[in-house]
N, CA, C and O atoms as a Tinker XYZ file with bonds, in Angstrom:
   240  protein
     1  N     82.142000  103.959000   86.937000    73     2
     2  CA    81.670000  103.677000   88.276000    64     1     3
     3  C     82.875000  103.301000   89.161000    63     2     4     5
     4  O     83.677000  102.440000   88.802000    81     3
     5  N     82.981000  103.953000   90.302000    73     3     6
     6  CA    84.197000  103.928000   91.332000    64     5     7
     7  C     83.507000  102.407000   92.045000    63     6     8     9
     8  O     82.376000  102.147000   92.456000    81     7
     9  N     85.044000  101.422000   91.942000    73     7    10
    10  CA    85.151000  100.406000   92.976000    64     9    11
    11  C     85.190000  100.527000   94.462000    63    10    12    13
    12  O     85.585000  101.657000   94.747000    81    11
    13  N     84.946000   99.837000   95.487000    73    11    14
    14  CA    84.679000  100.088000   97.049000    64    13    15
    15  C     86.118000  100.239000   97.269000    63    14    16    17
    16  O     86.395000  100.972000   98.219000    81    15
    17  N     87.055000   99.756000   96.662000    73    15    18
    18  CA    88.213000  100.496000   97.164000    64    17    19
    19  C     88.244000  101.996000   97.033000    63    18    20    21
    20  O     88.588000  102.786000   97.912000    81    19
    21  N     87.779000  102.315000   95.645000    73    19    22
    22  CA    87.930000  103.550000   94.922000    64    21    23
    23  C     87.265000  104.718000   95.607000    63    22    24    25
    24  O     87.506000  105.923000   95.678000    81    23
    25  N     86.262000  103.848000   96.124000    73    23    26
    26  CA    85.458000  105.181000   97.135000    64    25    27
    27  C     85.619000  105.395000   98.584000    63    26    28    29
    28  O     85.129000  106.226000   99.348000    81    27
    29  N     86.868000  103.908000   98.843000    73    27    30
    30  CA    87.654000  104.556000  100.685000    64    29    31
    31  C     88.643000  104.796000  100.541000    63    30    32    33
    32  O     89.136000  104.924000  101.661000    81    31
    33  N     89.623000  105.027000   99.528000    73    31    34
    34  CA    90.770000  105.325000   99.806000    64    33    35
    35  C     91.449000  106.856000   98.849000    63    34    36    37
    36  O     90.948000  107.192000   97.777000    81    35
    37  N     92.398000  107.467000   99.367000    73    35    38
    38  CA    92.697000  108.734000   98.473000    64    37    39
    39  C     92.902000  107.944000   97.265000    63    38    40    41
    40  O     93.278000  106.777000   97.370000    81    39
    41  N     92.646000  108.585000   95.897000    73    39    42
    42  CA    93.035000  108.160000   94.553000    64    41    43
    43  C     94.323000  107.389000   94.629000    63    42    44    45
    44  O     94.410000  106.161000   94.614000    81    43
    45  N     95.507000  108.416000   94.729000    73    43    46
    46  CA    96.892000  107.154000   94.528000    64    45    47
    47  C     96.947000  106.257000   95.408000    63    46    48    49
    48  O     97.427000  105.280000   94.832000    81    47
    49  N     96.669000  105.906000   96.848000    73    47    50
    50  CA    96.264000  104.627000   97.098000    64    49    51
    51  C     95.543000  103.387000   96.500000    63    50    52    53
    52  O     95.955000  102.244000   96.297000    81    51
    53  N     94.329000  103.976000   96.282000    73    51    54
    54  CA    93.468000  103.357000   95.418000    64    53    55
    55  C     93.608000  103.004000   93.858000    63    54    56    57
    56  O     92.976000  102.045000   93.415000    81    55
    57  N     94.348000  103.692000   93.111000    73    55    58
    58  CA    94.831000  103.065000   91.751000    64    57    59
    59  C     95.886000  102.063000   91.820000    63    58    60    61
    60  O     96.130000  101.317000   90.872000    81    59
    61  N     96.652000  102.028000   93.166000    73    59    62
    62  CA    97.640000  101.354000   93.165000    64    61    63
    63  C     97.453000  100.126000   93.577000    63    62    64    65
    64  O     97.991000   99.107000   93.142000    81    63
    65  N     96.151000  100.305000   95.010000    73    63    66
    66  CA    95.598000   99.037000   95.244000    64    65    67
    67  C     94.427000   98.254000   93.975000    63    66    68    69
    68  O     93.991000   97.109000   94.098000    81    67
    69  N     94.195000   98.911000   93.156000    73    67    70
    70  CA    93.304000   98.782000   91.663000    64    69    71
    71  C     94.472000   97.713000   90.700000    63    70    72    73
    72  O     94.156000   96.714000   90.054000    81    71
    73  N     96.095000   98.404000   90.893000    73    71    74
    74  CA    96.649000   97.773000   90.299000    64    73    75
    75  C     97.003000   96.737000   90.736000    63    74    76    77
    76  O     97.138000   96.078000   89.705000    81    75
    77  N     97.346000   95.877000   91.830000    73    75    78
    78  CA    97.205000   94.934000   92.852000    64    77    79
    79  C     96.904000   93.920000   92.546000    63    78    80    81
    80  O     97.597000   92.905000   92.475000    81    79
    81  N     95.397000   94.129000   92.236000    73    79    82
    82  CA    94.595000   93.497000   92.418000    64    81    83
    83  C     94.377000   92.604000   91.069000    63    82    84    85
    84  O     94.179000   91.401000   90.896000    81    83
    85  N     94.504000   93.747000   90.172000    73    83    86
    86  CA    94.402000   93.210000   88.843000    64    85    87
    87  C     95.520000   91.753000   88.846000    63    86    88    89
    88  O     95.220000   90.585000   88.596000    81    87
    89  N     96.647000   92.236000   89.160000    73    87    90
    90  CA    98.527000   91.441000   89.255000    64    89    91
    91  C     97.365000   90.377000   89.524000    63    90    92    93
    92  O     96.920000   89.656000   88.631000    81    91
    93  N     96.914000   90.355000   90.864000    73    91    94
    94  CA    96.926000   89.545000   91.803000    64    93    95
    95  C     95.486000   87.836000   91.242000    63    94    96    97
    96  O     95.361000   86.618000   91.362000    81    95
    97  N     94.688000   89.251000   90.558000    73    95    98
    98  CA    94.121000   88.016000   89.508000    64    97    99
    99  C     94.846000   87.329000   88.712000    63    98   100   101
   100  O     94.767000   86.101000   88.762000    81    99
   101  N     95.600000   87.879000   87.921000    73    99   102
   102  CA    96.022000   87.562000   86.605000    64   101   103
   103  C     97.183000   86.287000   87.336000    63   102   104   105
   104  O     97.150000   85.103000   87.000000    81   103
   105  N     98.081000   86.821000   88.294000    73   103   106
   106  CA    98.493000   85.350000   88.930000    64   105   107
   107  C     98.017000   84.236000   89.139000    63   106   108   109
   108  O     98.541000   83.123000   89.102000    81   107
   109  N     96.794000   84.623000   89.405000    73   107   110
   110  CA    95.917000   83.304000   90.378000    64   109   111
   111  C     95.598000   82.369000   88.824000    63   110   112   113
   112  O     95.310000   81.178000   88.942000    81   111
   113  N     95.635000   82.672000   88.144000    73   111   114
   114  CA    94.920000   81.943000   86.897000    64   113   115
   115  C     96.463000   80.771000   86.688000    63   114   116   117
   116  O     96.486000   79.587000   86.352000    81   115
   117  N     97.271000   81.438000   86.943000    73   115   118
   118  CA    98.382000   80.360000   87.485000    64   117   119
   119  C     98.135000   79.361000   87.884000    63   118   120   121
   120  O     97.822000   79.481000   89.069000    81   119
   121  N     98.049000   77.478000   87.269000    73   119   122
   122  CA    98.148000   76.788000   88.349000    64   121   123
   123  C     98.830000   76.713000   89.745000    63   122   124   125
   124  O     98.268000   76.293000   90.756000    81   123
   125  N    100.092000   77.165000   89.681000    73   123   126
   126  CA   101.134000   76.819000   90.307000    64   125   127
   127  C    100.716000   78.244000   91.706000    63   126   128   129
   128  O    101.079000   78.187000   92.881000    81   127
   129  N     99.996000   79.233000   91.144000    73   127   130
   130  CA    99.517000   80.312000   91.939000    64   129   131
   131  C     99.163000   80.134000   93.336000    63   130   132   133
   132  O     98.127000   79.634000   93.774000    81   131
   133  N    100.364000   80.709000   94.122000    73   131   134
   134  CA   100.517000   80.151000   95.978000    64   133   135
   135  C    100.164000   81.707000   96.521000    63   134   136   137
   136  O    100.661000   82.806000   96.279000    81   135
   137  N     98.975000   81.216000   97.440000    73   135   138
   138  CA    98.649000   82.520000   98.285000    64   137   139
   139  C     99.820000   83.741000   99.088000    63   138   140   141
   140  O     99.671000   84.847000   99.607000    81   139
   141  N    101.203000   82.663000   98.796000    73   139   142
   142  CA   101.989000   83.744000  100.137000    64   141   143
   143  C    102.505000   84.778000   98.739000    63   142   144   145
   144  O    103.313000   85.671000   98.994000    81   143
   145  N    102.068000   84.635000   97.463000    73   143   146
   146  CA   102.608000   85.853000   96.660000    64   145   147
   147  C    101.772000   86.930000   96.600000    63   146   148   149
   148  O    101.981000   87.854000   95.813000    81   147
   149  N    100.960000   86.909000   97.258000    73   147   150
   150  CA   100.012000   88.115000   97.231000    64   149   151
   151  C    100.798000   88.975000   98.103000    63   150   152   153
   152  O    101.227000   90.027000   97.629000    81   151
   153  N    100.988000   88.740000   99.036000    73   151   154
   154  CA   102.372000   89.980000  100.051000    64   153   155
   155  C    103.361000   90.399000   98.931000    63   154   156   157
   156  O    103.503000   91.564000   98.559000    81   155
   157  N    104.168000   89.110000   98.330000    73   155   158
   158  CA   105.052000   89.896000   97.481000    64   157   159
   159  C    104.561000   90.772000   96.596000    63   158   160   161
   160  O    105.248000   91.738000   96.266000    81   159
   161  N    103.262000   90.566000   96.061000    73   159   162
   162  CA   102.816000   91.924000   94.973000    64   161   163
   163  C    102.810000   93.062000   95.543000    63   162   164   165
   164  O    103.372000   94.057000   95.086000    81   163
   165  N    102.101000   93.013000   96.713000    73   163   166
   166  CA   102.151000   94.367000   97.575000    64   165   167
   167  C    103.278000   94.632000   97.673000    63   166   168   169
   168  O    103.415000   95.848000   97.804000    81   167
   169  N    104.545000   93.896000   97.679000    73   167   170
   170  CA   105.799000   94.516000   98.098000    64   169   171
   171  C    106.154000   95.205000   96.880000    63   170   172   173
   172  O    106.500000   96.385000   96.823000    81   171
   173  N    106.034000   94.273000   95.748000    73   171   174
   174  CA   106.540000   94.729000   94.072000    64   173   175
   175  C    105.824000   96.589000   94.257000    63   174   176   177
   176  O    106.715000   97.423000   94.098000    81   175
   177  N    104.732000   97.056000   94.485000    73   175   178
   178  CA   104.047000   97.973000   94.665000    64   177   179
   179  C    104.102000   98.836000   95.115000    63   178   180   181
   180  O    103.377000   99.807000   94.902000    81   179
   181  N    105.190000   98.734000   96.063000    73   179   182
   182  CA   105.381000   99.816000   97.628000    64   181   183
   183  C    104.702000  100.099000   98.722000    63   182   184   185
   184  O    104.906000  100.877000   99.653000    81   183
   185  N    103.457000   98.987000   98.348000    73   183   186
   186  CA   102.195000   99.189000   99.015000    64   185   187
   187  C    102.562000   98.514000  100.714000    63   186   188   189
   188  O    103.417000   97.632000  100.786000    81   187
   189  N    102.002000   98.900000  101.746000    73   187   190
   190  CA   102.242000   97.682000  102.971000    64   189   191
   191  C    101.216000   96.690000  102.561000    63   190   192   193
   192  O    100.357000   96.899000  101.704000    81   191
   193  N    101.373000   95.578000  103.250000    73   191   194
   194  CA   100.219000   95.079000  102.728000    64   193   195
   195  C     99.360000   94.990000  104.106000    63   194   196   197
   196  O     99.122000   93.872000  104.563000    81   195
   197  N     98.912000   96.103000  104.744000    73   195   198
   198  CA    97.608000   95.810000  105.398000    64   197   199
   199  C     96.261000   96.313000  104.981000    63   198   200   201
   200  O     95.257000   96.546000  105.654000    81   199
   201  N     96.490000   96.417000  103.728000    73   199   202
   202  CA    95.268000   96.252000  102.528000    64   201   203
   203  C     95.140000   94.993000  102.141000    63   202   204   205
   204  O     94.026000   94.918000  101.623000    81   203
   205  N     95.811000   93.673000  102.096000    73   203   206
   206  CA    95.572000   92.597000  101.478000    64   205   207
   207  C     94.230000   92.166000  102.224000    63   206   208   209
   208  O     93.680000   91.656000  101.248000    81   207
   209  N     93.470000   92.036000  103.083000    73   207   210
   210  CA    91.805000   91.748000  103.043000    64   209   211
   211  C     91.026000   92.889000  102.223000    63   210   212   213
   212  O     90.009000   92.625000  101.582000    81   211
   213  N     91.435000   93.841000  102.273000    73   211   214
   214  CA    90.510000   94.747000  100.836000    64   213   215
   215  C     90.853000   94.555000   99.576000    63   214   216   217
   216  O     90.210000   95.102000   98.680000    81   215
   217  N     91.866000   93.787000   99.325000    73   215   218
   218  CA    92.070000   93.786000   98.053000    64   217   219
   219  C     91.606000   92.215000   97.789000    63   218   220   221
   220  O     90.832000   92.021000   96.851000    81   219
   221  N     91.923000   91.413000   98.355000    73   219   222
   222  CA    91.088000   89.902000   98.255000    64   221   223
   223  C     89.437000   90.015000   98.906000    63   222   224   225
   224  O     88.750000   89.005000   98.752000    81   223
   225  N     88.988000   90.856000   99.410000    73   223   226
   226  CA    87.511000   90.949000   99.795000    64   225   227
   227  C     86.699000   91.389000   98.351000    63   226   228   229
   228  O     85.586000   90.963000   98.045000    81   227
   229  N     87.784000   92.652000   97.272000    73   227   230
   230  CA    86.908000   92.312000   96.214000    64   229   231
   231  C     87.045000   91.377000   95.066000    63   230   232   233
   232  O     86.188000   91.232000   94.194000    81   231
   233  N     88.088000   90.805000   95.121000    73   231   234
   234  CA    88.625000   89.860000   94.145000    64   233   235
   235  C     87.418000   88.731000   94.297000    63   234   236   237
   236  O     86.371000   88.695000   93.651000    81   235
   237  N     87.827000   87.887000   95.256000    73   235   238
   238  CA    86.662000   86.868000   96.167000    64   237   239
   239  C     85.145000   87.102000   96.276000    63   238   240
   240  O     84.447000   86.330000   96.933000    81   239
């Protein structure tokens, strides 16, 4: 079953923002886990980040 990213964005966008997201959990389980690293993942990514509200809209 395709995620709401998966079904607005072309595939390699969307696997990449898929991969993101995953990072972006697996950080947060971090105590120490500070919101301004979510830009840097997008950066680690190549991604811009004016996906970061779609990618925290499905995380959240």
């Amino acid at each position: 079953m395709k995620t709401p990213i998966q079904k607005r964005y072309p595939p390699e966008l969307a696997e990449k923002l898929e991969e993101i997201k995953i990072e972006i959990i697996e950080r947060m389980e971090n105590p120490d886990f500070d919101f301004m690293e979510v830009e840097e993942v997008f950066q680690e990514f190549g991604v811009e980040p004016d996906y970061i509200f779609e990618v925290l809209n499905e995380i959240i």
